[in-house]
C-alpha positions as CSV (number, residue, x, y, z in Angstrom):
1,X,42.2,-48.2,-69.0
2,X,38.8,-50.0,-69.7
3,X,39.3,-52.6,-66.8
4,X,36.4,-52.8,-65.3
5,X,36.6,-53.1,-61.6
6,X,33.2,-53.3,-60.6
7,X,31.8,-55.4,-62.9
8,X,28.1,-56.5,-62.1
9,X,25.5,-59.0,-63.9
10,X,22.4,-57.2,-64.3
11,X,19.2,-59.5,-63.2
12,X,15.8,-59.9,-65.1
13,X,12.8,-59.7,-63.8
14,X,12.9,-58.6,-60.2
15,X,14.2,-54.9,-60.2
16,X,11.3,-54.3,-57.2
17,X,13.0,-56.9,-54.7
18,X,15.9,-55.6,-53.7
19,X,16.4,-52.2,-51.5
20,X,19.7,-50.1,-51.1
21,X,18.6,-48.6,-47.7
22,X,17.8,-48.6,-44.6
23,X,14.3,-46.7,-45.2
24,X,13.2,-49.1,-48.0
25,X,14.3,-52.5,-46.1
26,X,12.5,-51.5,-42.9
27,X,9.1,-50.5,-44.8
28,X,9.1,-54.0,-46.8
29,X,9.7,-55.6,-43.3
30,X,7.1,-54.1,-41.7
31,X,4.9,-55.3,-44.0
32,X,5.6,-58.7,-43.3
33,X,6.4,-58.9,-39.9
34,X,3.1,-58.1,-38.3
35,X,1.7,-62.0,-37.7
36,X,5.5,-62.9,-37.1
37,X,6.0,-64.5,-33.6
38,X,9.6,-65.6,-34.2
39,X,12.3,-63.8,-36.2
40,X,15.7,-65.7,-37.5
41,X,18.3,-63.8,-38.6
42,X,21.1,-66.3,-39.3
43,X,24.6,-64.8,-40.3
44,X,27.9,-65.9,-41.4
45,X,30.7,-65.4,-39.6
46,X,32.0,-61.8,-39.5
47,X,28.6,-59.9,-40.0
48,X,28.5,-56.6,-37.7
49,X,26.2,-55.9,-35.5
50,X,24.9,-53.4,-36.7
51,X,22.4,-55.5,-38.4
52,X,21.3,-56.5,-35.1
53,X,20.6,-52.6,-34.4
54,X,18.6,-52.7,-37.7
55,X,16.6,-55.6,-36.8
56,X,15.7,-54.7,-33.0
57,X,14.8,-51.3,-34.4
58,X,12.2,-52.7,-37.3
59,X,10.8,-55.7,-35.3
60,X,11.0,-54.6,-31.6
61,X,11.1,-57.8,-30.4
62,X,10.5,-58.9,-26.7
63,X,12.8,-61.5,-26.5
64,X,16.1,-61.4,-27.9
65,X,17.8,-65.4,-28.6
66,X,21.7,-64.8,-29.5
67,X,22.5,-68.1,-31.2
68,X,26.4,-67.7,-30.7
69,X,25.5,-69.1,-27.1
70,X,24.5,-72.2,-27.9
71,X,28.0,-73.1,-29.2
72,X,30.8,-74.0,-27.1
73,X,32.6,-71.4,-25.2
74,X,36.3,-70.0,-26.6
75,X,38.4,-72.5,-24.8
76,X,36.6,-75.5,-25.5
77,X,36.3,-74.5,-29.6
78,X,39.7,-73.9,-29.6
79,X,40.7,-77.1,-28.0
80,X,38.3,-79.0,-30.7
81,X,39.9,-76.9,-33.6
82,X,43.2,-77.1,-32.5
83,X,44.6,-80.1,-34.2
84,X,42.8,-78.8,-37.4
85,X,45.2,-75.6,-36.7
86,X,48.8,-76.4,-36.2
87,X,51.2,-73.9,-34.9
88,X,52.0,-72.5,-38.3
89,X,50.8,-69.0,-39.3
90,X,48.9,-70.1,-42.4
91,X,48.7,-73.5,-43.3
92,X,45.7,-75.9,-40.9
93,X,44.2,-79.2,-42.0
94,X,40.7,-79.2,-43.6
95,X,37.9,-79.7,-41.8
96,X,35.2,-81.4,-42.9
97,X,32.7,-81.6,-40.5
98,X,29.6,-79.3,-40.0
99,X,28.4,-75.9,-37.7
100,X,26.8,-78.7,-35.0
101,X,30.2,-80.2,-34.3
102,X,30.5,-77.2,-32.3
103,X,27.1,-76.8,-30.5
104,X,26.2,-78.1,-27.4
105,X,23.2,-80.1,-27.4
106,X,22.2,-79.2,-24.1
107,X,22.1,-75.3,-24.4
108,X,20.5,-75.8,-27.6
109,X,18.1,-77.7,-25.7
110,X,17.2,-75.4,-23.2
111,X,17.5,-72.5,-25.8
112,X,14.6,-74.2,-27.6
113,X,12.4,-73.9,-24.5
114,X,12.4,-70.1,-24.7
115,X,10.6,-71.0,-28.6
116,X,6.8,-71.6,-26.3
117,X,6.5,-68.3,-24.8
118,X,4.0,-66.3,-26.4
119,X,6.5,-63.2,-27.1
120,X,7.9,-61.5,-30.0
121,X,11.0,-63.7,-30.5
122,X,14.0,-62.5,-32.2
123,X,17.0,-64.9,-32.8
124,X,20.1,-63.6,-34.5
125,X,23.4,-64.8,-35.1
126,X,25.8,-67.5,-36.7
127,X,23.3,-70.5,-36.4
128,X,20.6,-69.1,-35.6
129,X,18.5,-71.6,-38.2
130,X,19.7,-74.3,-35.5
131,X,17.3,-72.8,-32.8
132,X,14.8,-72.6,-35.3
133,X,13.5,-71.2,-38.9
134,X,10.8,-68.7,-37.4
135,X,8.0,-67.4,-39.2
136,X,10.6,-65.4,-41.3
137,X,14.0,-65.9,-42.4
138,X,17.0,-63.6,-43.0
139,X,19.8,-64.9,-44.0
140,X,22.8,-61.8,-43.7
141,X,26.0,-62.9,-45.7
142,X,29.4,-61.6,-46.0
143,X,32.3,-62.3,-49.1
144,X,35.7,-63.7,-47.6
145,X,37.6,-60.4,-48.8
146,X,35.5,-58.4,-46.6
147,X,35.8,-60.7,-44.2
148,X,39.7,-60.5,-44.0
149,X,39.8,-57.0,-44.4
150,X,37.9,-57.2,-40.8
151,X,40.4,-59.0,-39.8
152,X,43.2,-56.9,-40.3
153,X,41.0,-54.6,-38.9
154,X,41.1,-55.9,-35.7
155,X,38.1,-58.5,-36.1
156,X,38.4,-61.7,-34.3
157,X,37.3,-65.0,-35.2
158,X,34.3,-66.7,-34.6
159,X,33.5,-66.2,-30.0
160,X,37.2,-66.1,-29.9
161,X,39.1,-63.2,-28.5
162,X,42.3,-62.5,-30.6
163,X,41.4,-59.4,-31.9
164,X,45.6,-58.6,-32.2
165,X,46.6,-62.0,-33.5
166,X,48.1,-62.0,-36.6
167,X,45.6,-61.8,-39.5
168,X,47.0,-64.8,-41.2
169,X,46.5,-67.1,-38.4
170,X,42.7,-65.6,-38.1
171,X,42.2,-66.3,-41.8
172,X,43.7,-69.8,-41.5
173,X,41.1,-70.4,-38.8
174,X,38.4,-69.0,-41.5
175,X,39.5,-71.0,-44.0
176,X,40.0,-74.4,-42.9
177,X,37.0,-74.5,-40.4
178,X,34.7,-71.5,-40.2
179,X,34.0,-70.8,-43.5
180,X,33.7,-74.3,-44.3
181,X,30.9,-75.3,-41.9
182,X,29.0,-71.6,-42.6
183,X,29.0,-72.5,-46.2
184,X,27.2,-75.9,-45.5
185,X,24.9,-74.6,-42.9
186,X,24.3,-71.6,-45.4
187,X,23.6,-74.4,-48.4
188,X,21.2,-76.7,-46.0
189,X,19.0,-72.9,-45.4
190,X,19.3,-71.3,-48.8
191,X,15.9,-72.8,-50.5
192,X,13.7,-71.6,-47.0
193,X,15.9,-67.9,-47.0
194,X,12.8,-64.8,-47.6
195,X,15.3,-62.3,-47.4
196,X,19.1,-62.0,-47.9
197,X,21.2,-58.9,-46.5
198,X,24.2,-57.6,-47.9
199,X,26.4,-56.2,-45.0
200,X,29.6,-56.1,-47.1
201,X,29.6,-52.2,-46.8
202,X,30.0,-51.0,-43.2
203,X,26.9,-48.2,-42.9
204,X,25.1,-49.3,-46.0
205,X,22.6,-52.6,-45.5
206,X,20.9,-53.5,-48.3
207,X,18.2,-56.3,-48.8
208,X,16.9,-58.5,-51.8
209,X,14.1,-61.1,-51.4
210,X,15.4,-65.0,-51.6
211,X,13.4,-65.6,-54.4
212,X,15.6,-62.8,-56.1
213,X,18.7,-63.8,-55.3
214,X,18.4,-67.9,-56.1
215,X,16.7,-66.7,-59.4
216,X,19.5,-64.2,-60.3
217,X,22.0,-67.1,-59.7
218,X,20.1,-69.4,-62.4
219,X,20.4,-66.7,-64.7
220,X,23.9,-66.1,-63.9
221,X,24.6,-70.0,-64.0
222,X,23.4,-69.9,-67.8
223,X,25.6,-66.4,-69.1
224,X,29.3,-65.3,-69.2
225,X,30.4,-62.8,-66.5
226,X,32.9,-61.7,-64.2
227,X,33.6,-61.5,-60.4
228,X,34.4,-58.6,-58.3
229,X,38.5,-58.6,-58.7
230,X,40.2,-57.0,-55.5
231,X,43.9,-56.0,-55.4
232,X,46.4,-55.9,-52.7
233,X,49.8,-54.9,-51.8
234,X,53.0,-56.9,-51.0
235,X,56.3,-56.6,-50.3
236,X,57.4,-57.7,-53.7
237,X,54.4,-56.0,-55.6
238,X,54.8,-54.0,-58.9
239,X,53.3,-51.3,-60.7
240,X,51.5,-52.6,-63.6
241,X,48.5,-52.9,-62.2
242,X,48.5,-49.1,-61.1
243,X,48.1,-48.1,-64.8
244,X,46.0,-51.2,-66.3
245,X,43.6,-51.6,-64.3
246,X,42.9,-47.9,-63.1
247,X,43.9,-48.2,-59.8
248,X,45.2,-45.5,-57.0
249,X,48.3,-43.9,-57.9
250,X,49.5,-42.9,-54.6
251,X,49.4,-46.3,-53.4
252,X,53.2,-47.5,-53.2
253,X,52.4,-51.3,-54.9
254,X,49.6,-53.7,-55.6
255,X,51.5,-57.4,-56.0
256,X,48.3,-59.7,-56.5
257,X,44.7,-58.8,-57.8
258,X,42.2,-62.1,-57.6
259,X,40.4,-61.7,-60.6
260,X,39.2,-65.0,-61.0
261,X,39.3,-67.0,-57.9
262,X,35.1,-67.8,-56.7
263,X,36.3,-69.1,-53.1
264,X,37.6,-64.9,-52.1
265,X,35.8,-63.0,-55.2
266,X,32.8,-61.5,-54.7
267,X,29.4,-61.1,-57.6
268,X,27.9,-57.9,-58.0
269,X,24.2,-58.6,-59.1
270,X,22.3,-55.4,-60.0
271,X,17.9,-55.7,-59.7
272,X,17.2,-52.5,-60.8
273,X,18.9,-49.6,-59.1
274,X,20.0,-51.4,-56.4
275,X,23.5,-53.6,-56.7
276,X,23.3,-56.7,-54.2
277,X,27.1,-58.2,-53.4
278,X,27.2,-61.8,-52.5
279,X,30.3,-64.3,-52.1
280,X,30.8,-66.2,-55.5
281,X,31.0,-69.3,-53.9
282,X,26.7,-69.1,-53.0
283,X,26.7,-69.6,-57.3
284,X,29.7,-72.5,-56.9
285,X,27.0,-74.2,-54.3
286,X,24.0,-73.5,-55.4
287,X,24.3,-73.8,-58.8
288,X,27.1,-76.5,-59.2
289,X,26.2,-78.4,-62.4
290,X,25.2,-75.9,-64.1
291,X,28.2,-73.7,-63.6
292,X,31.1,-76.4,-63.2
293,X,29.0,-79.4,-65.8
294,X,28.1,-83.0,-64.6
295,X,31.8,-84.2,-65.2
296,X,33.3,-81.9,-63.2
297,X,31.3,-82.3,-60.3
298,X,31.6,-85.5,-60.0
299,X,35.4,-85.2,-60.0
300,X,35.5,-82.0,-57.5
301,X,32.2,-81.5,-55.8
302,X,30.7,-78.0,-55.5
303,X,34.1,-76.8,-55.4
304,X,35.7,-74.5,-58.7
305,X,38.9,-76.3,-59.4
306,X,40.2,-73.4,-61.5
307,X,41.6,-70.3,-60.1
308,X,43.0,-67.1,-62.4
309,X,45.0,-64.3,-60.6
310,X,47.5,-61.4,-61.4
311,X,51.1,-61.3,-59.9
312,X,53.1,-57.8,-60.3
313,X,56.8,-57.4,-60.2
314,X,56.8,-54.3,-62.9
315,X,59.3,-52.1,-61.0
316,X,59.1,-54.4,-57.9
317,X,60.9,-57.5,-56.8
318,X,61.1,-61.6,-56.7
319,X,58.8,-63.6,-55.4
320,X,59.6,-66.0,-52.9
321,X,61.5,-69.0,-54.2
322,X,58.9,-71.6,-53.4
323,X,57.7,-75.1,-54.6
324,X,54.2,-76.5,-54.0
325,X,53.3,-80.1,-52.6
326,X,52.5,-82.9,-54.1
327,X,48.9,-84.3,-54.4
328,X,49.9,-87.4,-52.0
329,X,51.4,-84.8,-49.5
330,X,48.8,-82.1,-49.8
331,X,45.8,-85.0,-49.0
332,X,48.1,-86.9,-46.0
333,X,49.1,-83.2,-44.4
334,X,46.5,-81.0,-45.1
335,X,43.1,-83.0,-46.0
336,X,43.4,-81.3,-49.3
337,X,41.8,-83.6,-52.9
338,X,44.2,-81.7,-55.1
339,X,47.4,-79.5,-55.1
340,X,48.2,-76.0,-56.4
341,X,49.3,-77.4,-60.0
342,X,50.1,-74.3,-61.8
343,X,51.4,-71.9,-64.4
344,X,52.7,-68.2,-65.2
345,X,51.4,-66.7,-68.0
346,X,53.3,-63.5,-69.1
347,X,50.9,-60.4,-69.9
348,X,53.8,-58.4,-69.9
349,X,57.8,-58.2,-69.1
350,X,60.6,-55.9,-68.6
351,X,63.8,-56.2,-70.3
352,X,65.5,-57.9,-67.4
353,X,62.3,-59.9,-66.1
354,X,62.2,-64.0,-66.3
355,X,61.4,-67.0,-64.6
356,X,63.3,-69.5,-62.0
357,X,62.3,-72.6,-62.6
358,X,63.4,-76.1,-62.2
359,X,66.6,-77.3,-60.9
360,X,69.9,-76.9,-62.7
361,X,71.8,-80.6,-63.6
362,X,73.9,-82.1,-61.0
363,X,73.3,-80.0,-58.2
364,X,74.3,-81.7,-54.2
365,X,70.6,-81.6,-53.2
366,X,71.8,-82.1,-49.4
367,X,74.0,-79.1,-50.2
368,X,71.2,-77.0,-51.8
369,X,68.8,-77.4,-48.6
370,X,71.8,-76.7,-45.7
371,X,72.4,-73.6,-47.7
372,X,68.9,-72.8,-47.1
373,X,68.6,-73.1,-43.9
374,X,71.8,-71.2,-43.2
375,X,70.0,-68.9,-45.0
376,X,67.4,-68.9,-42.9
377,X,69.3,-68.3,-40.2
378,X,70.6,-65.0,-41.4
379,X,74.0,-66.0,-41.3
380,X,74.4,-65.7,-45.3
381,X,72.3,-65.4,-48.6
382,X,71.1,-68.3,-50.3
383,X,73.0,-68.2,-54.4
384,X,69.1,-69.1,-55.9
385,X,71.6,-68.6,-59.3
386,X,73.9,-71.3,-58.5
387,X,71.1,-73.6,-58.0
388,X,67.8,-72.7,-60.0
389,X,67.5,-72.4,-63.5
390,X,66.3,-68.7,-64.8
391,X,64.6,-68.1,-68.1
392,X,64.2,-64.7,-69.4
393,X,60.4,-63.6,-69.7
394,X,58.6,-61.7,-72.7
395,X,55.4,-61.1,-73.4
396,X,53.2,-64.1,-73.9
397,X,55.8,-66.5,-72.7
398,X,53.5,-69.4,-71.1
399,X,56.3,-71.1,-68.2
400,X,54.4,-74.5,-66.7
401,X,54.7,-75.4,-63.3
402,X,53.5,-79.1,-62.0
403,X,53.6,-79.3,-58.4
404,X,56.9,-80.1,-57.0
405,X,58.8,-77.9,-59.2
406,X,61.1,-75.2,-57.4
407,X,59.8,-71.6,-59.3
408,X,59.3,-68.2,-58.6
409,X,58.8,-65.0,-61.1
410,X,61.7,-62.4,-61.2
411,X,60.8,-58.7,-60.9
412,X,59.7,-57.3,-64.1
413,X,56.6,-59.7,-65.0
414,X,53.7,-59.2,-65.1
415,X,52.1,-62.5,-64.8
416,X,48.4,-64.1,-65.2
417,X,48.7,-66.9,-63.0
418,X,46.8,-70.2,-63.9
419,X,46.3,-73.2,-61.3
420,X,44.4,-75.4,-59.4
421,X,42.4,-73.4,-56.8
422,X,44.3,-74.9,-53.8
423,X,46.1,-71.1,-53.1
424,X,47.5,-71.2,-49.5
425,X,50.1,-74.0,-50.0
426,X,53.1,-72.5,-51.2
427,X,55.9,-73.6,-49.2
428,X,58.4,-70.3,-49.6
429,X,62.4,-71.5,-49.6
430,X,63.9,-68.5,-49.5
431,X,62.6,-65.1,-49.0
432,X,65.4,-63.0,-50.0
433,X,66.4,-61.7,-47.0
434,X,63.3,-59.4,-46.7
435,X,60.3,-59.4,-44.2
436,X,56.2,-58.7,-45.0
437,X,54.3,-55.8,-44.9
438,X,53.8,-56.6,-41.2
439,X,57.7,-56.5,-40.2
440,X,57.6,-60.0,-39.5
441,X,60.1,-62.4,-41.8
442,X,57.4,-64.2,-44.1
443,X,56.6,-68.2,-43.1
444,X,59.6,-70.5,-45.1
445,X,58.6,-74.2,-44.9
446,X,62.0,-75.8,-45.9
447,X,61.6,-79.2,-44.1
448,X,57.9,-79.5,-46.4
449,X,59.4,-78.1,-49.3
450,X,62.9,-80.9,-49.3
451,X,59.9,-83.6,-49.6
452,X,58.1,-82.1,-52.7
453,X,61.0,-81.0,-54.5
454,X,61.7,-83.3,-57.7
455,X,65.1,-83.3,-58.2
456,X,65.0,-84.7,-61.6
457,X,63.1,-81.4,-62.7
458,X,66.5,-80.1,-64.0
459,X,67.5,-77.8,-66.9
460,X,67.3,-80.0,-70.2
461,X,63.6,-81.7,-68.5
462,X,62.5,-78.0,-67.8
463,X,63.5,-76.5,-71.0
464,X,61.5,-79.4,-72.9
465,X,58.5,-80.1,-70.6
466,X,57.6,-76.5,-69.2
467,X,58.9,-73.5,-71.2
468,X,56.6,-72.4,-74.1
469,X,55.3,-76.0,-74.6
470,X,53.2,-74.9,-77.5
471,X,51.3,-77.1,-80.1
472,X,49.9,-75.6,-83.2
473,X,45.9,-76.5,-83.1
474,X,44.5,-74.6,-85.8
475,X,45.9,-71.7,-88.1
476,X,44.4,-70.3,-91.0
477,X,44.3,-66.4,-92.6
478,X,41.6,-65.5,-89.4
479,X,42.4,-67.1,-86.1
480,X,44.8,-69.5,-84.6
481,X,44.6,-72.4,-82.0
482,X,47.7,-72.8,-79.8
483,X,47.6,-75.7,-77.4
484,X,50.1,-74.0,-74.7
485,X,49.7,-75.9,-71.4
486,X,49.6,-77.2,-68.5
487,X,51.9,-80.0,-68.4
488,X,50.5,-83.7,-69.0
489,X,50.8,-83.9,-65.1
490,X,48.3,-81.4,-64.5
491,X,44.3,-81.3,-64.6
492,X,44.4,-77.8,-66.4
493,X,44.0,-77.9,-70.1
494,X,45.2,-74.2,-71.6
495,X,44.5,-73.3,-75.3
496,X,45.4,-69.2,-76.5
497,X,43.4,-68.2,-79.9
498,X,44.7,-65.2,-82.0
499,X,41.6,-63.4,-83.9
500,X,40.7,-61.1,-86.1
501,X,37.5,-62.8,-86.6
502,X,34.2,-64.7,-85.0
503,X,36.1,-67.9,-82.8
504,X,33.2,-70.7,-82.3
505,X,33.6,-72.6,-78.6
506,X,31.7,-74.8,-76.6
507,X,31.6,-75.0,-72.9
508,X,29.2,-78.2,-72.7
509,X,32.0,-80.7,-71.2
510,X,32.9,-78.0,-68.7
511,X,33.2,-74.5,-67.5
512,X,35.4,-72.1,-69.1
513,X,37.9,-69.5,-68.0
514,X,39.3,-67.2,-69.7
515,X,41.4,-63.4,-70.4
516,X,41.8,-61.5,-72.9
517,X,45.2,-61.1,-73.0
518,X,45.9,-58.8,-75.8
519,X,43.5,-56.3,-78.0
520,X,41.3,-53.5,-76.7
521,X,38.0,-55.3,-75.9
522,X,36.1,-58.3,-76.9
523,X,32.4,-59.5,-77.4
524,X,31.2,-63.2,-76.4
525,X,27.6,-63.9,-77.9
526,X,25.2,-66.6,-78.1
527,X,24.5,-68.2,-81.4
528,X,20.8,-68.9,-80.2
529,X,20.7,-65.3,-78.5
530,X,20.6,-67.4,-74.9
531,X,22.3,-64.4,-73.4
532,X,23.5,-60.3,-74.7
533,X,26.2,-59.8,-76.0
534,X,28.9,-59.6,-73.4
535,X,31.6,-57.4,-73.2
536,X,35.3,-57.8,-71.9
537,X,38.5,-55.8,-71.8
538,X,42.3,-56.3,-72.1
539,X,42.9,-58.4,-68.7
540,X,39.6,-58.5,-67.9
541,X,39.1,-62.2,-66.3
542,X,35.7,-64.2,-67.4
543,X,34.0,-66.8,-67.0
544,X,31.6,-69.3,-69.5
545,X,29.2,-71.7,-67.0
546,X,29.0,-75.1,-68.3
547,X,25.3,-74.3,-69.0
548,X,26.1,-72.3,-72.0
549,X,27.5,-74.6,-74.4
550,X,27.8,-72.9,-78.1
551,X,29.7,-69.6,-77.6
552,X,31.4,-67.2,-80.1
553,X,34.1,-65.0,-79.6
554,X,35.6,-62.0,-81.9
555,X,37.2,-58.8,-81.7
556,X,34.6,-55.4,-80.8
557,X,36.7,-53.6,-83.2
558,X,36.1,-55.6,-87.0
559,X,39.8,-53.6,-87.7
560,X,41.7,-55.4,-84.8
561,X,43.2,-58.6,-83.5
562,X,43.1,-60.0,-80.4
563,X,44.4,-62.6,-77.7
564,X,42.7,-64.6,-75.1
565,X,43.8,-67.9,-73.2
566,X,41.0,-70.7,-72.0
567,X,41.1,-72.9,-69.5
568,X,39.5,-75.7,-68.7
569,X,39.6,-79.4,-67.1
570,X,40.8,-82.1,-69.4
571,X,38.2,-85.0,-69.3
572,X,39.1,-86.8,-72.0
């Protein structure tokens, strides 16, 4: 039980600009604030007011500018984000515009007038750096977790009022518009930010100069480390997890954890005695070529195309049957560059665990969909046996799944999942006759899912293609190189090294992820002494920047051997 759940990257150099309290952030305002004649406090969407409270309190300002009124009322934003939307529960189309598509010109106009009186002006709110920069700039941020947390808290979206709407369609509305135009307003401000406020913890405001923050993400842009994982239950979830990764007992399940996933995972950066939490994704934009490498972001933009998480069925149940869409699909549907290509990795397996995957030879397609909507129906069970091909599971078993491939993991795996980022395409077949956490039956997508299903993907194709695909690289008396995935139709190149001894790597082409997936605890090191030695444990997730380059790898213990899988982009 070494998994570290909080891990943090400790910062250099600037241990007296950050401050873990209220006390501390109000006397380093007031210090700067007395010449100020206009105060911006921008936020992204989902910040409490209680920052507000904070702000009114230090400042006392005489006019107060809420920036949410220069954007379209509720109605009208819904109407414009409507087609971006749909009626389903989680999936919408990518927007890619930007935070002015939804302001109207003409309040902003007249808003701007109230900028020439000669009062204490405070503005606050999503936007504010619209109205105006100020004499000083906050920036208050907020991580995507927290933010859905808030939402199944009641929260509602960005001026709308569905506090009680389901908390999928909120975060579909997050994730397909509003997070997407805060991040590129957040981007345009983030050189002219003086201070940056952590209101991820409810009560507990903290505060770390900008010149901090960008710093500590060029350091971090240039050294492994790890994000904040998260865990969450689900109706199929295990109990792995519970016991690995130290987590609460009395909790019935935890199905996923995002352990490596920058768009939801949070970074703790620590300046001293004070820990700042920022969303991942400020280091994805703001430091994209050094994290991701020139090739790479020229092929995805400031976007991390590769996403690790944990899926637990120890002692719990199937997943959904499901297939994901193809890349021609998921751009013509959803707006989307690239699908959810993807694998399992096996940490772990139960004697009865496995894997359904892939189609089993001459099957009546026609007949394999009717019985799933009949099944949907609730008139019968769908026979997933009579259709879908199921491979037992043991322990570092690597199953490959290309989009388009009908799959789902069994209960009794514990699996490291490997993919594409793309994460809320899944279109589910067949639920087994259960419903979510929420009482409601889980979204099935059968009519999508008929027009991504490759039928050819059948038993003697799987068995050769995507079942422990594995090509000897390197083996000598120390270490071996195993080439284990993803399949040729996939971005994702996979290679799993077993080591007693130093391993030598290089992340110059392109960023790294990895886990140690067997062996108490590793140590990645610089041969130039670039950055510490850095630490990981059994399932911890990591990450090597393309800034790095030359790496090594070995065991902490000289006595022991060890595991870990790497991923990366093929550019070859």
């Amino acid at each position: 039980m070494n998994y570290d759940k909080f891990p943090e990257t400790k910062i250099k150099g600037y241990d007296q600009e950050a401050f873990d309290d209220l006390s501390s952030m109000k006397q380093e305002l007031l210090e700067k604030i007395q010449d100020v004649n206009c105060l911006v406090v921008d936020c992204y969407p989902g910040v409490d007011d209680e920052v507000l409270d904070f702000i009114q309190d230090v400042y006392e300002p005489e006019i107060i500018i809420r920036s949410e009124d220069i954007f379209y009322d509720k109605d009208k934003l819904y109407e414009m984000m409507k087609p971006h939307l749909t009626e389903d529960r989680v999936r919408g189309v990518m927007f890619y515009g930007v935070l002015e598509d939804f302001v109207n010109q003409k309040k902003l106009k007249e808003m701007k007038k109230v900028l020439h009186e000669q009062k204490r002006i405070l503005i606050y709110g999503v936007g504010a750096g619209l109205i105006s920069q100020g004499d000083l700039y906050i920036y208050c941020d907020l991580a995507r977790w927290e933010i859905q947390c808030r939402y199944r808290q009641g929260m509602p979206n960005f001026k709308a009022d569905n506090d009680d709407e389901d908390s999928l369609k909120k975060i579909k509305r997050g994730f397909f518009i509003e997070w997407r135009v805060a991040d590129k307003h957040k981007m345009k401000m983030f050189e002219k930010v003086d201070y940056f406020i952590d209101s991820n913890q409810k009560g507990h405001l903290k505060m770390v100069t900008g010149e901090a923050l960008r710093n500590g993400l060029k350091q971090i842009a240039k050294r492994p480390f790890r994000l904040v994982p998260y865990f969450d239950p689900g109706v199929w979830g295990g109990q792995w997890m519970k016991e690995h990764c130290g987590l609460d007992p009395q909790e019935k399940n935890y199905a996923w954890s995002f352990d490596g996933v920058p768009e939801e995972n949070s970074l703790y950066l620590r300046f001293g005695k004070t820990r700042i939490e920022i969303p991942a994704m400020d280091l994805v934009l703001y430091q994209p070529i050094e994290l991701l490498g020139m090739k790479n972001y020229c092929r995805f933009g400031a976007e991390f195309p590769i996403r690790f998480d944990f899926l637990d069925t120890i002692d719990g149940q199937n997943l959904s049957l499901q297939v994901h869409p193809l890349t021609e699909y998921i751009k013509s549907h959803f707006g989307m560059t690239y699908t959810q290509d993807e694998s399992y990795y096996i940490l772990d397996a139960q004697e009865h665990g496995g894997v359904y995957l892939g189609l089993k030879e001459n099957i009546d397609s026609k007949q394999m969909i009717d019985d799933l909507k009949i099944a949907q129906t609730g008139k019968q069970s769908f026979d997933a046996d009579k259709y879908v091909n199921f491979f037992p599971a043991k322990k570092h078993d690597h199953f490959l799944i290309p989009a388009g491939t009908v799959h789902c993991s069994s209960s009794g795996c514990m699996v490291l999942e490997i993919s594409a980022t793309p994460y809320i395409f899944t279109f589910k077949l067949w639920d087994w006759d259960r419903l979510g956490l929420d009482g409601l039956p889980r979204p099935i997508h059968i009519e999508d899912g008929e027009k991504n299903i490759q039928w050819d993907r059948t038993t003697k194709w799987v068995e050769d293609n995507l079942v422990n695909h594995v090509e000897m690289m390197h083996q000598d008396d120390d270490y071996c190189e195993e080439k284990t995935g993803l399949h040729e139709l996939e971005f994702i190149e996979t290679r799993r090294f077993t080591s007693s001894c130093l391993t030598k790597h290089s992340s110059e082409n392109g960023v790294h992820m990895l886990n140690l997936v067997e062996g108490t605890s590793a140590v990645v090191e610089s041969p130039t002494n670039a950055f510490e030695p850095f630490v990981v444990h059994y399932a911890e997730t990591f990450i090597i920047p393309s800034a790095v380059g030359e790496y090594t790898i070995r065991p902490f213990d000289s006595d022991e051997t060890i595991k870990f899988i790497k991923a990366y982009i093929r550019n070859e």
